[in-house]
C-alpha positions in Angstrom: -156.2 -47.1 -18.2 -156.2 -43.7 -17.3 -157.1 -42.2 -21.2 -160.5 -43.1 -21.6 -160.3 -41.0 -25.1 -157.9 -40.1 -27.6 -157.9 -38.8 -30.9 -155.6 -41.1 -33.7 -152.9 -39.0 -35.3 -152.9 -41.3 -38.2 -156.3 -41.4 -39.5 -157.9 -38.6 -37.3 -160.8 -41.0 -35.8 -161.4 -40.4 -32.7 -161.5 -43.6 -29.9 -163.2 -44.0 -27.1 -163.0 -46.9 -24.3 -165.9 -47.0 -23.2 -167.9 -46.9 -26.1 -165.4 -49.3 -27.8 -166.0 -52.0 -24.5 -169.7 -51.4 -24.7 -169.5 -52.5 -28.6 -167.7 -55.7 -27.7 -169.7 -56.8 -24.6 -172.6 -56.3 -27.2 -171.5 -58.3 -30.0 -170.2 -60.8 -27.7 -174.1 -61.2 -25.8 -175.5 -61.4 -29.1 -172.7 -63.9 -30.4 -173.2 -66.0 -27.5 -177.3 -65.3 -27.9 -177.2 -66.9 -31.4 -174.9 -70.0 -30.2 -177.7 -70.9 -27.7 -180.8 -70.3 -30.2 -179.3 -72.5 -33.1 -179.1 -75.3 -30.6 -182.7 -75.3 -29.0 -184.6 -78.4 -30.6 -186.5 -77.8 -33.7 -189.8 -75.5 -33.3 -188.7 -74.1 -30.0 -188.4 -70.2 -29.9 -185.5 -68.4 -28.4 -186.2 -67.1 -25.2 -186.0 -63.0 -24.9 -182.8 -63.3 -22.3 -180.8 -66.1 -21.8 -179.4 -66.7 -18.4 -175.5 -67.8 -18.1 -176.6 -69.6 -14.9 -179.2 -71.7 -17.0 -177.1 -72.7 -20.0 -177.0 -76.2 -20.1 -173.1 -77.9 -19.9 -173.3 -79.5 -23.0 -172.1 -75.9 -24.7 -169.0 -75.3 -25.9 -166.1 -73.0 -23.7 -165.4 -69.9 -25.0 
């Protein structure tokens, strides 16, 4: 955990932790987002944030 960077001797990209982590927690919120906003009733609109705390139990685990 210590290499937060590196630079890939195969390819030559260059990785970064961080960044990478911020990319998942982002698709992740947005995957999570678009679960929620399918299953609101017909003619409802998606709120701006969605709360963890508020999600109803009827939702799937992930």
């Amino acid at each position: 955990m210590s290499v937060r960077a590196w630079l890939c001797a195969e390819c030559g990209a260059w990785h970064d932790r961080d960044v990478n982590a911020a990319r998942n927690l982002r698709e992740e919120g947005m995957r999570l987002y678009r679960l929620v906003s399918c299953a609101l009733q017909s003619g409802r609109v998606p709120p701006p944030v969605i709360k963890a705390s508020e999600l109803p139990a009827v939702l799937p685990a992930v």
